[in-house]
VOGU-3710 file (C-alpha; in Angstrom, 3 decimals, decimal comma):
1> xxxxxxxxxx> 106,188/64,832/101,876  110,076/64,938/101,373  111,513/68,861/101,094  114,830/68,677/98,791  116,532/71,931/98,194  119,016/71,736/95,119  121,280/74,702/96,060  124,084/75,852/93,122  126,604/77,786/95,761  127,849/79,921/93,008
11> xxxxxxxxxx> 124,368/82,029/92,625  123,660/85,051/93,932  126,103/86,920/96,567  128,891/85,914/98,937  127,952/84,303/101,595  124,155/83,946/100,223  123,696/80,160/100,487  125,293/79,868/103,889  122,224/82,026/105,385  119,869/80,186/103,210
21> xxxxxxxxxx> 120,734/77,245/104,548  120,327/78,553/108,178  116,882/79,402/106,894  116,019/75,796/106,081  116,805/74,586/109,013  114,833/77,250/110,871  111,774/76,044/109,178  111,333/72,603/111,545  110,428/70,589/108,569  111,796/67,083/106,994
31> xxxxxxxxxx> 114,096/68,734/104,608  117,128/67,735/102,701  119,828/70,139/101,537  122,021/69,329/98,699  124,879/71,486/96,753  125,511/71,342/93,299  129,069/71,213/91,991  129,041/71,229/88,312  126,910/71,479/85,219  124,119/68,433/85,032
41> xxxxxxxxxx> 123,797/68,202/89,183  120,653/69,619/89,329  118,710/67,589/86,925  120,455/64,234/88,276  119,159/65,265/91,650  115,928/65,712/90,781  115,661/62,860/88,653  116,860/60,246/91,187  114,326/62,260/93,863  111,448/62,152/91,670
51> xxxxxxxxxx> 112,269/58,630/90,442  112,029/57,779/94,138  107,983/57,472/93,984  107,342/59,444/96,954  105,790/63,243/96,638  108,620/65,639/96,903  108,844/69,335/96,444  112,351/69,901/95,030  113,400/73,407/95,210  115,844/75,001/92,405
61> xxxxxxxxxx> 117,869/77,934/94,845  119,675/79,743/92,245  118,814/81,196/88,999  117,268/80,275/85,690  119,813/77,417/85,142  119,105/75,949/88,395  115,432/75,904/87,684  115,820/74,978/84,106  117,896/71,597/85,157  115,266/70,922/87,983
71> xxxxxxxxxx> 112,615/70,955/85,700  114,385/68,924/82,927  114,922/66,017/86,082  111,452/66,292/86,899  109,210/66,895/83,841  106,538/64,039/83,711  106,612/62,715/87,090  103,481/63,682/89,014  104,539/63,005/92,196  106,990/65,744/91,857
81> xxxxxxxxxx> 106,640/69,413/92,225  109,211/71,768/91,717  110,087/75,561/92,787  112,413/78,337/92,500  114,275/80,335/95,547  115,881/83,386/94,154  119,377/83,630/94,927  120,272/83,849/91,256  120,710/87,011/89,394  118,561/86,342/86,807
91> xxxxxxxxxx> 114,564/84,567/87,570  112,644/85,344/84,765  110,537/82,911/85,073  109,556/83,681/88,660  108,264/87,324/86,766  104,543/86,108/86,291  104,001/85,977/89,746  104,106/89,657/90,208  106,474/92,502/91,005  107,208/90,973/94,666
101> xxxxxxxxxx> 108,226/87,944/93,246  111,633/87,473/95,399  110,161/88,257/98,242  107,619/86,123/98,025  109,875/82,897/96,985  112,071/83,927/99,383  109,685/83,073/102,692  110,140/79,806/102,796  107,477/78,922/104,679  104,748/80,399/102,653
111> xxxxxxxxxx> 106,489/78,737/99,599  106,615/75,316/101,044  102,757/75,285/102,093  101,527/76,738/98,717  99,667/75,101/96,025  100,758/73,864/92,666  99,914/73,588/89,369  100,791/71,834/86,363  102,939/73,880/83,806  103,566/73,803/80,108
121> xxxxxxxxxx> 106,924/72,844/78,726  108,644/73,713/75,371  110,875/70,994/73,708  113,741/72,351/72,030  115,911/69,372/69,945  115,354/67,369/73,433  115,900/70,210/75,833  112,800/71,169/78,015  112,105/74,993/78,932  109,363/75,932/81,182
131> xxxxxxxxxx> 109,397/79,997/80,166  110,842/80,893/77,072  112,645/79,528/74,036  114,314/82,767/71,585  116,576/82,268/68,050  118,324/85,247/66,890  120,207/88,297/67,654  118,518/88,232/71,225  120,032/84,543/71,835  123,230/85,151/70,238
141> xxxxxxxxxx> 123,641/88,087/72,596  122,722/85,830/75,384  125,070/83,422/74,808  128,093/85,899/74,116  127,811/87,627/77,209  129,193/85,353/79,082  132,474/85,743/76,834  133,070/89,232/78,632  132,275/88,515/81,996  135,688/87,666/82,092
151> xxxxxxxxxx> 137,103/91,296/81,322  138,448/93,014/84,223  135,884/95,274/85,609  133,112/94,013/83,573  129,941/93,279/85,869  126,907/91,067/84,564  125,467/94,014/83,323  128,116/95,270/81,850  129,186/91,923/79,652  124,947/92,092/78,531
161> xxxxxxxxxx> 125,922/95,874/77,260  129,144/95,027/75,518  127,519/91,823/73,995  124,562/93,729/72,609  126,865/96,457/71,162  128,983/93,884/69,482  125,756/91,822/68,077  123,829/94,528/67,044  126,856/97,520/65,650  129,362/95,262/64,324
171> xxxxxxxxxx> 128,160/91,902/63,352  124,708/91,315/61,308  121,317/91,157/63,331  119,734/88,857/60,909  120,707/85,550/59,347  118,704/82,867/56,614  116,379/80,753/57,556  113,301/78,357/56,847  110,723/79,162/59,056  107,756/76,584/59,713
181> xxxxxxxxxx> 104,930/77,672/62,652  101,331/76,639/61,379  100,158/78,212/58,373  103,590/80,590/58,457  105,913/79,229/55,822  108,837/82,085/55,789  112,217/82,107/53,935  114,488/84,442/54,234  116,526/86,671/56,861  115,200/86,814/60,270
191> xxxxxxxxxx> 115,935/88,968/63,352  114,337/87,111/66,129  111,830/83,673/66,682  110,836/83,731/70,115  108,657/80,918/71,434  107,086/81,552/74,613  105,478/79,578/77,914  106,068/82,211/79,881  106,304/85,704/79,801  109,873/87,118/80,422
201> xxxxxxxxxx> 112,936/86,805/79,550  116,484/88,515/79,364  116,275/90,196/82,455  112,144/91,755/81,674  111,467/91,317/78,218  107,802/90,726/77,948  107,256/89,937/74,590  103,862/88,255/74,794  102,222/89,548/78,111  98,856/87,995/78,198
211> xxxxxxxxxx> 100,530/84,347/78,109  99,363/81,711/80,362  101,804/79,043/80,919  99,461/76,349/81,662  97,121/76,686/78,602  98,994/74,387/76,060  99,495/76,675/73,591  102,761/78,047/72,619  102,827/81,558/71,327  105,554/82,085/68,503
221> xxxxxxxxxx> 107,041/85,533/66,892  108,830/85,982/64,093  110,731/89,235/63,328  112,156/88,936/59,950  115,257/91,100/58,666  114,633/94,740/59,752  117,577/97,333/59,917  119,269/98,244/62,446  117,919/101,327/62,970  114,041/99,861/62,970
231> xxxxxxxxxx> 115,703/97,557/65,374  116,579/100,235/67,682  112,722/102,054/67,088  111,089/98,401/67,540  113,167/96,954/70,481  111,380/98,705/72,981  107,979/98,114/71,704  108,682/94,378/71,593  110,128/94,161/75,063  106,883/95,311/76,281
241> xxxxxxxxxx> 104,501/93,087/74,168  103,300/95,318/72,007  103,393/92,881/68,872  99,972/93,543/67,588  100,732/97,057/66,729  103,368/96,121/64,042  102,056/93,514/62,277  103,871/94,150/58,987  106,771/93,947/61,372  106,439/90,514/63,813
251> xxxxxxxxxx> 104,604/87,841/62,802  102,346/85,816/65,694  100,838/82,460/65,335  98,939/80,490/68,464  100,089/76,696/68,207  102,255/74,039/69,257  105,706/75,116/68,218  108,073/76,336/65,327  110,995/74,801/63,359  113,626/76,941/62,181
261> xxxxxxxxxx> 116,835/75,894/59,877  119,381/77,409/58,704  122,087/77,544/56,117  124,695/77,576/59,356  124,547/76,577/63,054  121,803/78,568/64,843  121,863/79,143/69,013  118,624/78,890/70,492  118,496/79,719/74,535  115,936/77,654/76,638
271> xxxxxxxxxx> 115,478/79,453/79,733  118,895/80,659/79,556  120,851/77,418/78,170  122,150/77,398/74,744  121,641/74,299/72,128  123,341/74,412/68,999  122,193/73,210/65,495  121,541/74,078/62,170  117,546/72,729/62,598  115,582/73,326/65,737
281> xxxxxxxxxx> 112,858/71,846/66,478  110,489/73,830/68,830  107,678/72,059/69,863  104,653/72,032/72,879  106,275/68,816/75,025  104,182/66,175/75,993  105,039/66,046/79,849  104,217/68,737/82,060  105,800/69,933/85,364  104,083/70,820/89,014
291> xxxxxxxxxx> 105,148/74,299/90,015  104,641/75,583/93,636  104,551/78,723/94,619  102,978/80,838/98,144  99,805/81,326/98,643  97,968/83,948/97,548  100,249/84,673/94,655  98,791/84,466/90,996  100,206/83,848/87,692  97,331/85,341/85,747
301> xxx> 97,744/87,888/83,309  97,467/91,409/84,340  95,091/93,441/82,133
//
């Protein structure tokens, strides 16, 4: 069994990947370590590793666009299994596994002995997601944020705040589209369509929390125009999947997928990475992807 760890040096801390790295090599086991230096270096690694034939456990340290390009180089190859270490800011995805979740991931040992399984993916216009794929005022303020990171004094949290105030105070929350999921045909102004594998996203949003990402079936909202201040009442409520109590509010269908169009370009976000169009396409993918994770851990639904 070949250990590759795909490690994106600008996650996380100062200094953070140096003492992960002495970490690996504490473990005693045949592993390779490999730094990313710019967009795409992820997914070729894992590709070409998984390409290779051989079983290999490919490990995405970083965030949720270190997993996301793992995955996308190693969807549909069964003799690959990837994981995340969480040196990122952001690992939503990592969420289902429980409160403890970086600790966990972060004992490499534990992680690199634990079982897999065999994970749902969403296709998005050719893009793969293993968690969750959102159109709308959420995405938009997704995207955005990374426009004010750049501000002097403005922390990750901070450009999230600013973002949200601009998106939701001074530009419109809602925008036209044709919505297709199942027997839903919608037209009109809508706030959000999330699609969700998993069950959290932007930093703890939980939108559908008894979600199993291995169950291939995609479960879709659809918030159509609401004001802003029902936005404000409802935002809360949503974050903490509590759909079912508004249904004159959020529609919910069970299914494969949605497509959306609009009049303009929309931004979707798939696990965190934007794609641009004026159609997306939404849709349960046809390959799969072997998650680890440590033993003992469960990604079951609480409750």
């Amino acid at each position: 069994m070949k250990h590759i760890f795909i490690i994106n040096p600008m996650a996380g801390k100062r200094g953070g990947a140096q003492k992960l790295e002495e970490n690996i090599r504490a473990l005693g086991i045949p592993a390779e370590i490999v730094y990313t230096r710019e967009t795409g270096d992820a997914r070729r690694i894992a590709r070409e590793a998984a390409e290779g034939g051989e079983p290999v456990r490919l490990y995405a340290c970083g965030g949720d666009g270190t997993l996301n390009e793992v995955v996308n180089g190693a969807a549909g190859f069964v003799n690959a299994a990837v994981t995340n270490v969480p040196i990122g800011t952001g690992n939503d995805f990592l969420k289902i596994f429980g409160p403890d979740y970086r600790a966990r991931f972060s004992d490499l040992r534990a992680l690199s002995q634990g079982p897999q399984a065999a994970m749902d993916l969403i296709d998005c216009n050719g893009l793969l997601g293993i968690d969750i794929v959102c159109t709308g005022v959420d995405a938009r303020i997704a995207v955005d944020k990374d426009s004010y990171k750049v501000l002097p004094l403005v922390s990750g949290i901070g450009a999230y705040i600013l973002s949200l105030m601009v998106n939701v105070l001074f530009k419109p929350i809602s925008v036209p589209t044709v919505v297709d999921c199942g027997d839903l045909h919608f037209q009109g102004e809508t706030t959000i369509v999330c699609v969700c594998s998993g069950r959290y996203y932007g930093g703890g949003f939980m939108p559908v929390g008894d979600n199993r990402p291995d169950d291939g079936v995609l479960e879709t909202l659809v918030i159509p125009k609401v004001s802003r201040f029902t936005f404000f009442r409802l935002v809360g409520k949503y974050a903490k999947g509590k759909y079912r109590d508004y249904p004159e509010l959020i529609y919910h269908r069970r299914g494969e997928g949605v497509t959306v169009r609009g009049e303009r370009e929309l931004v979707a976000v798939v696990d965190g990475e934007p794609v641009r169009a004026k159609e997306l396409n939404i849709r349960l993918s046809d390959k799969k992807v072997n998650f680890f994770y440590p033993g003992g851990m469960s990604y079951d639904p609480v409750g």
